[in-house]
N, C-alpha and C positions, 0 to 999 in steps of 0.2 A: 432321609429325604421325604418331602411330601410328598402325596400320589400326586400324580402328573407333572411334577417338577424336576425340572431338568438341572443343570448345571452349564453356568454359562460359558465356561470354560470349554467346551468342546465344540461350540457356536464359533467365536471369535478367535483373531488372531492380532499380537501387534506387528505395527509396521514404524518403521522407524527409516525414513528417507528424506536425508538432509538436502537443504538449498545451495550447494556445493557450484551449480554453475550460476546464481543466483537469477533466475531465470524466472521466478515468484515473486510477486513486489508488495503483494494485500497481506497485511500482519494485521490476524485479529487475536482473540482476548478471551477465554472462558468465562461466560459471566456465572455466577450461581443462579441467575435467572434461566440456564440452562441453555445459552444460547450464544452464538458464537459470533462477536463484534469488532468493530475496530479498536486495537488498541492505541491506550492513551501515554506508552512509555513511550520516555526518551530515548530513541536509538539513534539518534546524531553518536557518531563514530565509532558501533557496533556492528561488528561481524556478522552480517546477515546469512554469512553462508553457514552455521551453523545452526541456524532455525529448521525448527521439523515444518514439512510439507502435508497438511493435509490435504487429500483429495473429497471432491465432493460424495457425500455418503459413507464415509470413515467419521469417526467416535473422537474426540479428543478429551480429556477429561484431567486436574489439577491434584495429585495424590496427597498432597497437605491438605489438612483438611482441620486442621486445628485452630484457624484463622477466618473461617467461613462461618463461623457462627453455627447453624445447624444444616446447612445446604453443603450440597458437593456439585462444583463447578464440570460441570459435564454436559456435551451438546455435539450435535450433530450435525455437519458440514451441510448445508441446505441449498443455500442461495449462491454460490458460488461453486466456481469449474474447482479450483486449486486454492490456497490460499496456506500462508505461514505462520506459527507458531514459535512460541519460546521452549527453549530446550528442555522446561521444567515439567512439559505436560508429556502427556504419554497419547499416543495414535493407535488405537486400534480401527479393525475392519470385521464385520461380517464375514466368516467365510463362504458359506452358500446361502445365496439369498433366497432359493427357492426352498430352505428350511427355516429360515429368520427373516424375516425384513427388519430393515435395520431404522422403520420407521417406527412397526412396533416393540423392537425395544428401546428407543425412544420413550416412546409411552410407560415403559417401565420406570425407566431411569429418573421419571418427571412426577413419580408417585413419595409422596411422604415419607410413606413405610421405606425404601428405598433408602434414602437422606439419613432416618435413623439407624437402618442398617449398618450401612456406611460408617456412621461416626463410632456406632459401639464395636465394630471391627477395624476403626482404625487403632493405630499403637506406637509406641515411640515415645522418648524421655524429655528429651529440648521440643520437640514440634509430632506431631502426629500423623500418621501416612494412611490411606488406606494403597497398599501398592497393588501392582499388578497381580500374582499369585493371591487376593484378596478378591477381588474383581472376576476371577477367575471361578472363586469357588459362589459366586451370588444364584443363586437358585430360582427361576423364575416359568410359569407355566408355559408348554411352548405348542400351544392347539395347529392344527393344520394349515399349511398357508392360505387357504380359502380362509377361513376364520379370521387370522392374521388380518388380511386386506380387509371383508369385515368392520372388523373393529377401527382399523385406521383408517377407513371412508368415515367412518360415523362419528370419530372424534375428530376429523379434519374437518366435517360438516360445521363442528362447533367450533371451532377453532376460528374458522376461514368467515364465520357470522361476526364471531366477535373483531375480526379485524375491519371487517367491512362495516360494522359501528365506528368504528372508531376512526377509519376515513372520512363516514359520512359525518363524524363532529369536528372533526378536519378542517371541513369543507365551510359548515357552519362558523365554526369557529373564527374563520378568514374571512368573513361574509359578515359579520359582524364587525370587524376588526376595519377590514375595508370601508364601512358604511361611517364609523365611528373618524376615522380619518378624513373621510373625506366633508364629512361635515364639520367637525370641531379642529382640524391641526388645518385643513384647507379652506373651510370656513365655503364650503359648497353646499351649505345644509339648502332646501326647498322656501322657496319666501312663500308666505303664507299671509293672512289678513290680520291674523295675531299677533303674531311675531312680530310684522314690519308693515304694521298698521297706514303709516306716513308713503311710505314708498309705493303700499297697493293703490291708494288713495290717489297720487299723482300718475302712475304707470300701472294701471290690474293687469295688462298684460302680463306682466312677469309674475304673477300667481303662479308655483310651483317652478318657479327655473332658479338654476342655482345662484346663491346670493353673491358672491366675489364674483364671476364669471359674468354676473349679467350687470355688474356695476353699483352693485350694493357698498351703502357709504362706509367708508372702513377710518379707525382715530388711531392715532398713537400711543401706545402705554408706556409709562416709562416706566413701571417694574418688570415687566416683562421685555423692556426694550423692541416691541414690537406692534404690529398693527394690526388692530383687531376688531371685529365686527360691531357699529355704533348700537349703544345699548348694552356693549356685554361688559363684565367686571371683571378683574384681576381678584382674586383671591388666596388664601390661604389653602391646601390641602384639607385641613383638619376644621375648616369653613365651611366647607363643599360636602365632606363627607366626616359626620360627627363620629370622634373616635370612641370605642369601648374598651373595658376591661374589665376585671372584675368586680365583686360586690353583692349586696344579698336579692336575691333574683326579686323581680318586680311582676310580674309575670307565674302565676301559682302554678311549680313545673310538674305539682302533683297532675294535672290535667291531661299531660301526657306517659303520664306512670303507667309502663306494659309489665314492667320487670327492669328494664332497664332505658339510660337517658344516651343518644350516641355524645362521647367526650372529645370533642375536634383538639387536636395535636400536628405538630409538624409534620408526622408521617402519614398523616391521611389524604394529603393532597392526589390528588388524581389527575391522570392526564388528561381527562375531561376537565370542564368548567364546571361540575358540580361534584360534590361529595355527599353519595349517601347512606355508606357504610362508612364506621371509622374502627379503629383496630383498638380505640379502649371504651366500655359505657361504664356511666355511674351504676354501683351496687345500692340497693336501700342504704346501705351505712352510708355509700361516700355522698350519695344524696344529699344526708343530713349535715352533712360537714364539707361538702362544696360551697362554697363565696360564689361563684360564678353565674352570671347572671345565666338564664335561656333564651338565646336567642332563635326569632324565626326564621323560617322557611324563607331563601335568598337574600340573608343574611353574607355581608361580604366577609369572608378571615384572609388575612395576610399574615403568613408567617413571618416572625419577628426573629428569631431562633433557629437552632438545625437548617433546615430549610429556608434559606432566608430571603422572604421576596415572593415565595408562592403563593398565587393567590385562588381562591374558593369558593365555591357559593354553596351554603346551606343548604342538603337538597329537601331535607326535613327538621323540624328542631335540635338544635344542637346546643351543649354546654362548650366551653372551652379551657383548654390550660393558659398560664401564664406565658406560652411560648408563643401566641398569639393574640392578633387585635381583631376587634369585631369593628365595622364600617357599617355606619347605618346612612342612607340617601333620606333627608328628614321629609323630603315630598314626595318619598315609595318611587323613584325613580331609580329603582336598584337594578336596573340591566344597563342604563345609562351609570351608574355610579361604580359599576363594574367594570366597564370597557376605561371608566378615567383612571380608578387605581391599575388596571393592570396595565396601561399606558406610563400612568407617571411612575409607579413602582421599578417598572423598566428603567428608566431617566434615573432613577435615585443610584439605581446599581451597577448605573455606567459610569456617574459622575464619580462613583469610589474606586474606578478602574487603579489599580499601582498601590490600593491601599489594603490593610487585612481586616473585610468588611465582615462581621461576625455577625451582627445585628441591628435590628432597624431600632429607634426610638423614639416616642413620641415629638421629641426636637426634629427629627428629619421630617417627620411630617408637616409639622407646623410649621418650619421653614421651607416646604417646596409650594414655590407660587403656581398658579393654575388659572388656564382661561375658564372663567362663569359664563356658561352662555343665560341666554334668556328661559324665564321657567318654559314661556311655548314648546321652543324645541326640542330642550332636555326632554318635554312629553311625548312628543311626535317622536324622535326617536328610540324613549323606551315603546312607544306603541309598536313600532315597529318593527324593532328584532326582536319581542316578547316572542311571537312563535317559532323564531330561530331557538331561542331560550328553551322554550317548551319541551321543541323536538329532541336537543339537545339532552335531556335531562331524560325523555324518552329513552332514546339510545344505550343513555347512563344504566338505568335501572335494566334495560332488556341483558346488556353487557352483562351487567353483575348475576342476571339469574340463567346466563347461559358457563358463565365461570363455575357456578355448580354443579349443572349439569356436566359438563368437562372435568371435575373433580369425582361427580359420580361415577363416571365410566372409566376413568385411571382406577378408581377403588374396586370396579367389577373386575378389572383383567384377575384376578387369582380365581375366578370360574372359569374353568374349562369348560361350556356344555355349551348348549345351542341355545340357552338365554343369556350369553353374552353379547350376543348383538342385538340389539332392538329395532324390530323392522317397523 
C-alpha cells in the first residue's frame, strides 16, 4: 500500500433497505456522469417495493461495468431526503463522517484514475463486475478532516461558479428566445422609419411601438396559411439560410494552423449556444486530406446524425464532419439566423413525432417554409441580442477554463500535505 493510503473498506459500510412499505415514490438512475437522476424505465406494473432506498449522503453505484464504456456509474445522494433505486445497484454509506466525508470521496470517485481502476479490477465471462469486495479493497489518501473540508470548499467553489455560468446562459438564452418570438412568431417587432417607412410617414407616433399591437398592416399567405406582416416573404428554409457541406476549403485554413484545426461532430454540442472545444482536431495529415471546408466564427452547425437537431455556434473556426450542416446568414445576420434554425429545427422534429426520425436532410430543409421578415429588422434584432451572444460565449469560455481547474484539483487529491489546498 502507498504511504498514506488507506483502504476504503474500513471507511464504508453497505446498506441494503428495501421499499417494502413503499413509502418512497422518487426512482432515480445512476448516470456515468456520476450523478444521480430520474429514471427513464418503464415500471408500469413493477414491484416497487423491491427497490433499494437510498438515503441522502449514502453512495449508490452500478457493478457492471462492462457496458459503460470507460466510466463507472456511481454518485452520491445530494439533492434529495430519500429517493429509490433498482435492485441492480448496490448502497453503501460512510461510516464516520468525522473520519471521511462522503463529499470528499465523491471527489475520488469522480477522478479518471478511479474509472480506470475500476474497469482493470472488474472480472467476469458474459458481463464484467466490479463488485463489492472490489470496492472495498480501492485505496485512496484519507488527510484529516480539516483538510477533507478544505479541499471540498475549494472544489465546491468551482463547481458551484461553473453552475452559476450556466444559469446565467439560461437566462440569456430565454431572453433571446423570448425577444425572437415575440417579434417574428408574434410579429411584435419595433416600427421604425426603415422598416415601415409608409406607416411612420402617416402616423411617427408609433415609432418604436409594437407593430401587430398597434395596428400595423398585416396580408394573407397562402403557403404559410397565414397572416403576416405587409412587406414580409414566405420562403424556403434553405433561402433564408444558405446550406453547407463539404468540399475543398475556400478560405486558406493554413492561416489558422497552431498544430491543430477544432473538427465539429455530433458530440460536440454543448449546453450552451456556442462550441469552443470539440472532442476531435485535424492532424497536419488529416489537414491535407479533409474536403471540408473552414468555417468562421458564429458559424451555425445543426446536427444531421447522432444527435439529431442540435444546433451550434462556431465559437472559433471550425472544420466539420459529414454528420453535420453549416448555415450561413448571407447578410452576417447570424444571431438572427440562429434563433430561426433553432426555432424551425424544433417544428421539423415535432412534425416527425410517431416516426423513427434518424436524420435531417437537405429535402427537410428545403421543404420547411419560413416567415422572411424585412432585411431592417433581421438587423435591429441581430443588433440587439449580439451582447446577449457575446456574454454568452463569455460564460462558455470562463466555464471551460474553470472545468480545468476542477480536473486539477481531482488530480491533486493523491497529495497529502498542506499544498493540497490552495488558499
Amino acid at each position: 500500500m502507498r504511504k498514506n493510503y488507506k483502504k476504503l473498506g474500513a471507511y464504508i459500510q453497505e446498506v441494503n433497505i428495501r421499499n417494502k412499505d413503499l413509502a418512497v415514490d422518487r426512482l432515480l438512475g445512476v448516470s456515468i456522469k456520476k450523478v444521480l437522476m430520474p429514471s427513464i424505465a418503464n415500471t408500469v406494473g413493477t414491484n416497487m417495493s423491491n427497490y433499494k432506498v437510498v438515503q441522502k449522503g449514502q453512495f449508490a453505484y452500478g457493478p457492471v461495468t462492462s457496458r459503460n464504456g470507460d466510466k463507472i456509474s456511481i454518485a452520491l445522494l445530494e439533492d434529495y431526503s430519500s429517493a429509490i433505486i433498482s435492485q441492480s445497484y448496490k448502497v453503501f454509506e460512510v461510516i464516520d463522517e468525522n473520519e471521511l466525508m462522503p463529499e470528499y470521496l465523491m471527489m475520488w470517485f469522480r477522478r479518471p484514475e478511479f474509472d480506470r481502476y475500476a474497469r482493470f479490477r472488474s472480472h467476469g465471462s458474459t458481463r464484467e463486475t466490479f463488485d463489492w469486495e472490489e470496492m472495498c479493497e480501492v485505496e485512496l489518501p484519507i488527510p484529516s478532516i480539516e483538510k477533507q473540508q478544505g479541499i471540498v470548499d475549494e472544489y465546491n467553489t468551482v463547481v458551484n461558479r461553473i453552475k452559476l455560468n450556466e444559469q446565467l446562459n439560461q437566462k440569456l438564452e430565454e431572453a433571446a428566445q423570448a425577444l425572437y418570438k415575440h417579434w417574428f412568431v408574434d410579429f411584435n417587432f419595433p416600427i421604425t422609419e426603415e422598416s415601415c417607412p409608409e406607416l411612420v410617414s402617416e402616423s411617427p407616433q408609433l415609432i418604436g411601438k409594437p407593430y401587430k399591437s398597434s395596428g400595423g398592416a398585416m396580408e394573407y399567405n397562402e403557403e404559410l396559411d397565414k397572416e403576416i406582416p405587409e412587406g414580409w416573404e414566405c420562403k424556403r428554409f434553405t433561402d433564408e439560410l444558405l446550406i453547407n457541406g463539404g468540399g475543398t476549403p475556400k478560405t486558406d485554413i493554413l492561416e489558422y494552423w497552431n498544430g491543430s484545426i477544432p473538427f465539429f461532430t455530433p458530440k460536440d454540442v454543448m449546453k450552451s449556444y456556442y462550441t469552443l472545444t470539440t472532442e476531435k482536431c485535424l492532424t497536419e495529415i488529416g489537414l491535407l486530406k479533409c474536403s471540408s471546408k473552414l468555417y468562421k466564427e458564429d458559424t451555425i452547425f445543426i446536427t444531421a446524425r447522432g444527435t439529431v437537431g442540435a444546433i451550434s455556434l462556431a465559437g472559433k473556426p471550425m472544420a466539420m464532419n459529414q454528420s453535420c450542416y453549416a448555415f450561413i446568414e448571407p447578410n452576417g445576420f447570424q444571431y438572427f439566423g440562429h434563433q430561426l434554425a433553432f426555432r424551425s429545427v424544433f417544428e421539423l422534429k415535432e412534425e416527425a413525432v410517431g416516426a423513427v426520425f434518424k436524420a435531417l436532410v437537405t429535402k427537410d430543409f428545403n421543404h420547411k417554409l419560413i416567415v422572411s421578415p424585412v432585411k431592417e429588422i433581421k438587423g435591429l434584432f441581430n443588433e440587439i441580442v449580439s451582447p446577449l451572444y457575446r456574454q454568452m460565449k463569455t460564460l462558455t469560455a470562463q466555464s471551460l477554463s474553470l472545468f480545468e481547474i476542477r480536473s486539477l484539483l481531482l488530480s491533486k487529491m493523491t497529495r497529502v500535505d498542506d499544498e493540497l489546498v490552495v488558499k
